[in-house]
C-alpha positions as CSV (number, residue, x, y, z in Angstrom):
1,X,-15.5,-94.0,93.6
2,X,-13.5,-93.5,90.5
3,X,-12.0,-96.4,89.2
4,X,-8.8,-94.7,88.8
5,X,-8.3,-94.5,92.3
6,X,-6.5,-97.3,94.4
7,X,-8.3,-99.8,96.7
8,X,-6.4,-99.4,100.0
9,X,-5.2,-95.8,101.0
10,X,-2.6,-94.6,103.9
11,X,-3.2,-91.2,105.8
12,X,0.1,-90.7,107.4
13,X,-0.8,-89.1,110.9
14,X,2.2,-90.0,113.2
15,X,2.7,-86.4,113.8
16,X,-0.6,-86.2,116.0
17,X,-0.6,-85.4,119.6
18,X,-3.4,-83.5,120.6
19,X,-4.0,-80.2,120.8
20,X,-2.0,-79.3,117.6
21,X,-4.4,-76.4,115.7
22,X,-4.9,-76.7,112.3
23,X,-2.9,-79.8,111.5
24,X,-5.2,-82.0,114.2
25,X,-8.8,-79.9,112.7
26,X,-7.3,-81.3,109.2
27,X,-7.0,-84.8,110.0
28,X,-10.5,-85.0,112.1
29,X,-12.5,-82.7,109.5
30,X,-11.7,-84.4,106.2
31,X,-11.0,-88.4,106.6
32,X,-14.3,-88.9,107.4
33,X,-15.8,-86.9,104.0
34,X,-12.7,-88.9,102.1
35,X,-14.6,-92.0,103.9
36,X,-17.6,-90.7,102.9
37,X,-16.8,-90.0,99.3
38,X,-14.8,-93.3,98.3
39,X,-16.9,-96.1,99.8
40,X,-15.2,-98.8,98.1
41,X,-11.3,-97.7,99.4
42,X,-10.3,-99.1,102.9
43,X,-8.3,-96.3,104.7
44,X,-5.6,-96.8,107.0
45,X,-4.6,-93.8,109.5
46,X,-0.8,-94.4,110.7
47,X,-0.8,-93.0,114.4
48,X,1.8,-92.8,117.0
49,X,0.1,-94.9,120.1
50,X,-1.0,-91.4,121.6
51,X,-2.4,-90.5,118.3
52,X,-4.1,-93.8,117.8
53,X,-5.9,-93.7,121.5
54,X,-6.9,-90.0,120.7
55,X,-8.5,-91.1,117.3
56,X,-10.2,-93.8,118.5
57,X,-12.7,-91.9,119.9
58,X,-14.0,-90.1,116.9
59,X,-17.5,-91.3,116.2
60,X,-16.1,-92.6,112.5
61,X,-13.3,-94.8,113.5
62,X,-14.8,-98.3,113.1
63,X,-14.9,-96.8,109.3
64,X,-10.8,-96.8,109.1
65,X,-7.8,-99.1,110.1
66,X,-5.9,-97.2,112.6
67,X,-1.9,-98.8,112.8
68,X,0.6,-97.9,114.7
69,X,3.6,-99.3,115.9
70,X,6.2,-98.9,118.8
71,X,9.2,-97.5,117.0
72,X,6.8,-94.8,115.9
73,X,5.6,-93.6,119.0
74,X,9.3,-92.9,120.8
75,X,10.0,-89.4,121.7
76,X,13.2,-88.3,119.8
77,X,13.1,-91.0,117.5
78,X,9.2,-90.1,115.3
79,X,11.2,-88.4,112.7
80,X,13.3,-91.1,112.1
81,X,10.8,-93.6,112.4
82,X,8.5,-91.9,110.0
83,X,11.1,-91.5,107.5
84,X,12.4,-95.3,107.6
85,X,9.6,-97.9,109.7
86,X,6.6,-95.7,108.1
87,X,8.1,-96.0,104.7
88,X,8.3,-99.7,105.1
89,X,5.0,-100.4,106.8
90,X,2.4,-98.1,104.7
91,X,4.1,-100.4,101.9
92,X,2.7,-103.9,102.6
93,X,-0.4,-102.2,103.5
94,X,-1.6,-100.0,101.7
95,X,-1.4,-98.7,97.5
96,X,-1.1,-94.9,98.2
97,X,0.1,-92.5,101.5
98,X,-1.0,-89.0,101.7
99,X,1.1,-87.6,104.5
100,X,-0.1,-84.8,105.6
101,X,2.3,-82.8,107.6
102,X,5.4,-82.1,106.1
103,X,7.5,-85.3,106.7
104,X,6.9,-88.5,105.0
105,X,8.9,-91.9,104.5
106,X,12.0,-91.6,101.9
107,X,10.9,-94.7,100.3
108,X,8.0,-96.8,100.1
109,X,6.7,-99.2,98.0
110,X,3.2,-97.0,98.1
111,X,2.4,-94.2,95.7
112,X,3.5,-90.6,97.8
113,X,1.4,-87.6,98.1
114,X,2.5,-85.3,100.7
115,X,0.7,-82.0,101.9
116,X,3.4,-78.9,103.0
117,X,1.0,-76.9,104.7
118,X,3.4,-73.8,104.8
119,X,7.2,-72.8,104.8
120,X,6.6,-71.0,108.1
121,X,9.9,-73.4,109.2
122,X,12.6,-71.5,106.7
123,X,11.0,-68.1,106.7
124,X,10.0,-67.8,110.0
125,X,11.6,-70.6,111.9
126,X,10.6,-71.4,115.4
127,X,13.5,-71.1,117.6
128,X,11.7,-72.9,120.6
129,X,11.5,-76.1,118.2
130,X,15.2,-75.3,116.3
131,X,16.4,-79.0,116.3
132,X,12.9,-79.7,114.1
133,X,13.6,-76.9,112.1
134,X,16.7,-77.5,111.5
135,X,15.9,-81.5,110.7
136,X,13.3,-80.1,108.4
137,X,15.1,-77.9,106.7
138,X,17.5,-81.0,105.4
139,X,15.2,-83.7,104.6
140,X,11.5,-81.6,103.2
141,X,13.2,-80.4,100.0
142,X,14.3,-83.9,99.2
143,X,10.7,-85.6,100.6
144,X,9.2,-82.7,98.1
145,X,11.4,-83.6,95.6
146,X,10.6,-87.9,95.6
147,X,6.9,-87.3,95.9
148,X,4.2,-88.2,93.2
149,X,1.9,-85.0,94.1
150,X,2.5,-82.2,96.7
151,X,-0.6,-80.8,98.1
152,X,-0.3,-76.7,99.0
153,X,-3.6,-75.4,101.1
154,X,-3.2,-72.0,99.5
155,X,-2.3,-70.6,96.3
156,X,0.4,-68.0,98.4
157,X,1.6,-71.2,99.9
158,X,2.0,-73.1,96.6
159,X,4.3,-70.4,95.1
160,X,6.0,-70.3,98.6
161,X,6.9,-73.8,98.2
162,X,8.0,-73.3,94.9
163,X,10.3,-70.2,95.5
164,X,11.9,-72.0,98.8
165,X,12.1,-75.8,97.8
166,X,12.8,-75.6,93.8
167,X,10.0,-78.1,92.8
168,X,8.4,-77.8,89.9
169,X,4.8,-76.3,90.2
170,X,3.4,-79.0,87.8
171,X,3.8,-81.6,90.6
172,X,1.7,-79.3,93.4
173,X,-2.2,-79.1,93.4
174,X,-3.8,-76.3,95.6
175,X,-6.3,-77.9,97.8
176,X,-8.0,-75.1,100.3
177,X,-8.9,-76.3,103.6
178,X,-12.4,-76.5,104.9
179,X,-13.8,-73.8,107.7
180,X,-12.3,-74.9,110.5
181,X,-14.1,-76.0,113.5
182,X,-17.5,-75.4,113.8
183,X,-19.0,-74.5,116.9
184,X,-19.7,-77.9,119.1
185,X,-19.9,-76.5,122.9
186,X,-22.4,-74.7,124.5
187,X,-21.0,-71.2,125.2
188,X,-20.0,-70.1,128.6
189,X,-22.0,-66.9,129.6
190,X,-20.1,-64.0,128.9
191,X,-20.5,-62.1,132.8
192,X,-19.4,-65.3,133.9
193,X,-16.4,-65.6,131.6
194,X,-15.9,-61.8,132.0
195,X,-15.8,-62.4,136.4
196,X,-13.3,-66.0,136.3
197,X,-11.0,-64.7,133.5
198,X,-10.8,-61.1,134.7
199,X,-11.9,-59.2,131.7
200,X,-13.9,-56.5,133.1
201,X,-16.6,-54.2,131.4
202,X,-14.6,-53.4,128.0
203,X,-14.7,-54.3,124.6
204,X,-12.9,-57.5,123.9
205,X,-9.9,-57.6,121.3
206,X,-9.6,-61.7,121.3
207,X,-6.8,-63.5,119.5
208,X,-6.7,-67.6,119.3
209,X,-3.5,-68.4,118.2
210,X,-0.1,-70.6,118.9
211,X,2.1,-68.0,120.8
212,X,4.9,-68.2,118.0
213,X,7.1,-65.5,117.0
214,X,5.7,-65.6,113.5
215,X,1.9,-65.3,114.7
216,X,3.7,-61.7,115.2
217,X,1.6,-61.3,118.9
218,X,4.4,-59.0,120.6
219,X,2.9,-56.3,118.0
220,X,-0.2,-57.0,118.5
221,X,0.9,-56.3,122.2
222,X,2.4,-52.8,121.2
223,X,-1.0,-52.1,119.0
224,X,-2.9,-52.4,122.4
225,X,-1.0,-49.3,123.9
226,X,-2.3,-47.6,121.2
227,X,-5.9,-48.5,121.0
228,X,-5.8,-48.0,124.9
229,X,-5.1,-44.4,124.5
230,X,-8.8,-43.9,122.6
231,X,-10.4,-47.2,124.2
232,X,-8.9,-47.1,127.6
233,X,-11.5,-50.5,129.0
234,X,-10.2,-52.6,125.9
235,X,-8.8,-56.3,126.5
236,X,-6.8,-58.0,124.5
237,X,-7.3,-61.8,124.8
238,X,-5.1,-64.2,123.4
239,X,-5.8,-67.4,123.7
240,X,-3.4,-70.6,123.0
241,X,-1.0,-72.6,125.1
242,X,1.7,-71.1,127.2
243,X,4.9,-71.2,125.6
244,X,8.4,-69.9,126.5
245,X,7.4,-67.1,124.2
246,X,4.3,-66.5,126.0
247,X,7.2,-65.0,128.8
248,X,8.1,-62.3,126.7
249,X,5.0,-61.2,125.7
250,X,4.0,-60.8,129.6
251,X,7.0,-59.0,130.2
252,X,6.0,-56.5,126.8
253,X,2.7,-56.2,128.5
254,X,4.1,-55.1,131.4
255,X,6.7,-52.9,130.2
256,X,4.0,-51.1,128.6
257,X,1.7,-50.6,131.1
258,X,-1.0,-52.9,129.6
259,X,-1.7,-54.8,133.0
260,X,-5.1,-54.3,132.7
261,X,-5.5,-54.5,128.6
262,X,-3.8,-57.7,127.9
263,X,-4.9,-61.2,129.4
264,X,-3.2,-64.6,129.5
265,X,-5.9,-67.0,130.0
266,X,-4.7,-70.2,131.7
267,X,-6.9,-72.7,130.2
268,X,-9.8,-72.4,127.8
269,X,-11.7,-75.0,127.1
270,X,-14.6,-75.7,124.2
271,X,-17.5,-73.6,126.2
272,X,-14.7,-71.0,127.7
273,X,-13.5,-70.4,124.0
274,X,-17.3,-70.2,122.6
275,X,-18.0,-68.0,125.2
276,X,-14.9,-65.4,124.5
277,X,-16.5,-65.4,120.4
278,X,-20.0,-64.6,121.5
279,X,-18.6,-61.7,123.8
280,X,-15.4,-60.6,121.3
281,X,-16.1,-57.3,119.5
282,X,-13.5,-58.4,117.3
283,X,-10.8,-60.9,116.6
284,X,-7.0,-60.4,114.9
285,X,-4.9,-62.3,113.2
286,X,-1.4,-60.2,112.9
287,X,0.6,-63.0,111.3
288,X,3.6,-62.9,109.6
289,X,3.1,-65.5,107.5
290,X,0.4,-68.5,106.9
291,X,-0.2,-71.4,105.2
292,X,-4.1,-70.7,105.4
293,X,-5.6,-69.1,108.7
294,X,-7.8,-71.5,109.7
295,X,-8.9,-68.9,112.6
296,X,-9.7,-66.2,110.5
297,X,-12.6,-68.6,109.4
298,X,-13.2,-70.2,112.8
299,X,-14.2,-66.6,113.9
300,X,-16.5,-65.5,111.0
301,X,-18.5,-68.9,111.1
302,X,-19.2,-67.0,114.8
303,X,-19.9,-63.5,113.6
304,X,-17.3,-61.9,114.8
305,X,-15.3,-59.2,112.9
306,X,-12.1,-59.6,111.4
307,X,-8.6,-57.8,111.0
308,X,-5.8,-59.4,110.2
309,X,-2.8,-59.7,107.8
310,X,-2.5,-58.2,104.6
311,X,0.4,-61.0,103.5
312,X,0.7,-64.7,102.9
313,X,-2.6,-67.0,102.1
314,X,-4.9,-64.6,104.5
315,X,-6.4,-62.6,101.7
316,X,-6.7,-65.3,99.9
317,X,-9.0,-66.7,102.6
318,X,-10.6,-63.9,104.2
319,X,-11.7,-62.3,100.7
320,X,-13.5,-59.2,101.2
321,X,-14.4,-60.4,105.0
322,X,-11.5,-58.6,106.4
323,X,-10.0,-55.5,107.6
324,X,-6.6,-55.7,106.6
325,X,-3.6,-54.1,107.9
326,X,0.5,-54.7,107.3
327,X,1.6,-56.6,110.2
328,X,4.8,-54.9,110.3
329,X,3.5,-51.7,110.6
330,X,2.4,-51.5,114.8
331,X,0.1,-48.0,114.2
332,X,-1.9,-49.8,110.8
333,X,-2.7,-52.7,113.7
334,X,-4.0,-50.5,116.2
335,X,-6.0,-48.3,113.1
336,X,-7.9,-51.7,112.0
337,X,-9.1,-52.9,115.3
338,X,-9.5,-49.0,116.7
339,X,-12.1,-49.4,113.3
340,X,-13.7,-52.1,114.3
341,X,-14.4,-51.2,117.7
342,X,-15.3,-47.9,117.3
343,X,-17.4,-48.4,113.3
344,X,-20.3,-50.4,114.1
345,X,-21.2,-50.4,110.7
346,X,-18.0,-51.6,109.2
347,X,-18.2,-54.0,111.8
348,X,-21.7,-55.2,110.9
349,X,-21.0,-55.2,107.1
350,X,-17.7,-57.7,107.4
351,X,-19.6,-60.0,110.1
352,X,-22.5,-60.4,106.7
353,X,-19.4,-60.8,104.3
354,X,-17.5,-63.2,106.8
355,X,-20.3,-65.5,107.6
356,X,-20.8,-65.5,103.2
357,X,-17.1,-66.1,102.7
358,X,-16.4,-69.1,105.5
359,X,-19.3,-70.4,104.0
360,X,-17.4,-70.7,100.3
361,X,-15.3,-73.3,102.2
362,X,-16.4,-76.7,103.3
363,X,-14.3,-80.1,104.0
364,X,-16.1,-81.9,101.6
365,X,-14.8,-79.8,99.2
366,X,-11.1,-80.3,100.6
367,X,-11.7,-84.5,100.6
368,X,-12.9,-83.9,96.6
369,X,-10.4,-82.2,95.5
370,X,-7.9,-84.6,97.7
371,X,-9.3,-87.9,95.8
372,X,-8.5,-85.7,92.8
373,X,-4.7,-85.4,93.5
374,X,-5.4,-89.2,94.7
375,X,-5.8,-90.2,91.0
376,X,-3.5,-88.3,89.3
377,X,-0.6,-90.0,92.0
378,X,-1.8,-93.1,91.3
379,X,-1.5,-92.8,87.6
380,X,1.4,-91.2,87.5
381,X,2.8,-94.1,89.5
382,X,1.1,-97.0,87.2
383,X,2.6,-95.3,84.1
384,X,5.7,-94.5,85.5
């Protein structure tokens, strides 16, 4: 451990409650390798009590303090509780918090990092979470603003922050997130997967992603109609929770006459969703904008061919893995995965690149260069 560091370090988590995607991957993929790396700093995780039962269960929590408190666990009132009762708490106990998801106390006595993961929330704001928006959009810029380092996952998402919350990029260090998560379930066998979820014979299109107007799925739902002209036994299958948006892209479907090309899957579980990589024939990420694309990774650690994005931080990630396509443009969608499916060796040739490009990115990396912004907080606050 570098001396420079201090001895007693906060990870603000009182956002988690499982599933949340990439935010929840973060927190369970790289405080173990920050354990790991600085033996001699005690880390505290601040949990709501939801959060704090959930991480209690992974195999490295006898290595950290997990804290919570009552305030911070009541519905309505985390924001506030984060902002004022977290501020107040992380300072008795610990020298530095690294909050990792946006929001962070206005004051404490501890040294501030914060991570913005994106500014998905101003330029493509979530209308089915518009009171969080809306709170974020007042209090982030000035959060940004107080802290000793801001931490950007992406180089797009750095300059993103930059343009849309007028900090200075001399206070942000770009630290890329790991792969994902690696496969940890047995797979489900495809025919049986193909019977339960409906999926017949076809080629599978598959899709794991929030169902958010930004993750742009109502044109990946238009692509389909196209691709279905030439590949008439395609499936698209997009995975992630039901949300009220998840409505209107039924009702799309159906307008369309994609009944039998677009599936919904109620619930997919660890060996469900191993099971739809193995049997994909590709996977898409149309996205409007993102802070990384965890997924894109996710699918090429499991061979599967990617299209996605041409915008944001997903070049950035997928390198030279990728078919790219402009998500605005419904016919260049339908083109890249029509390529895929139908160009076997194109396919073969990004599954070789995507498997060398996920494995460019590891969350040991992300804790290193982490403890890095770690130091250069904690000097900036013992020479302020």
């Amino acid at each position: 451990m570098s001396p420079r560091l201090p001895s007693r370090i906060g990870v603000n988590a009182v956002f988690l409650e499982p599933p949340m995607g990439g935010l929840e991957t973060y927190v369970r993929a790289v405080v173990p390798e920050l354990v790991r790396l600085a033996p001699r700093t005690r880390f505290s995780l601040f949990c709501s009590p939801g959060g704090a039962e959930q991480l209690r269960r992974e195999p490295w929590s006898g290595e950290v303090e997990i804290v919570t408190h009552p305030l911070i666990g009541l519905r309505g009132l985390k924001a506030v509780a984060e902002m004022t009762v977290l501020g107040v708490l992380a300072g008795r106990r610990v020298e530095l918090l690294h909050s990792v998801a946006f929001t962070a106390p206005l004051k404490t006595r501890a040294a501030n990092v914060v991570m913005l993961p994106d500014v998905i929330w101003i330029v493509a704001p979530d209308q089915d979470h518009s009171g969080t928006m809306r709170l974020w959009r007042l209090i982030v810029p000035q959060i940004a603003r107080r802290a000793d380092r801001l931490i950007a996952i992406s180089q797009a998402s750095a300059e993103e922050i930059v343009r849309y919350l007028g900090v200075s990029p001399a206070s942000i260090d770009v630290v890329p997130l790991g792969p994902g998560v690696e496969p940890h379930a047995a797979p489900t066998p495809e025919q049986e997967l193909r019977r339960r979820l409906q999926l017949g014979s076809g080629p599978i299109v598959l899709a794991v992603s929030a169902k958010k107007v930004h993750k742009n799925l109502a044109r990946l739902v238009e692509a389909m109609a196209l691709v279905a002209e030439r590949e008439p036994a395609a499936k698209l299958v997009l995975v992630g929770r039901p949300t009220e948006h998840e409505q209107e892209l039924r009702a799309l479907a159906a307008r369309l006459g994609l009944g039998a090309n677009v599936a919904f899957p109620p619930h997919v579980d660890a060996a469900d969703l191993e099971g739809l990589y193995d049997a994909a024939s590709c996977f898409v990420l149309p996205s409007l904008n993102e802070g990384f694309g965890l997924p894109v990774l996710e699918a090429m650690l499991r061979g599967v061919p990617v299209a996605c994005s041409n915008v944001s931080a997903m070049p950035e990630v997928a390198g030279d893995g990728a078919r790219y396509f402009d998500p605005l443009r419904v016919e260049e969608m339908a083109a890249a995965v029509l390529d895929l499916l139908g160009d076997r060796a194109l396919a073969t040739r990004l599954v070789a690149a995507g498997h060398e490009r996920a494995g460019a990115f590891s969350w040991m990396a992300t804790a290193e260069l982490t403890l890095d912004t770690y130091e250069r907080a904690w000097h900036a606050r013992l020479t302020s």
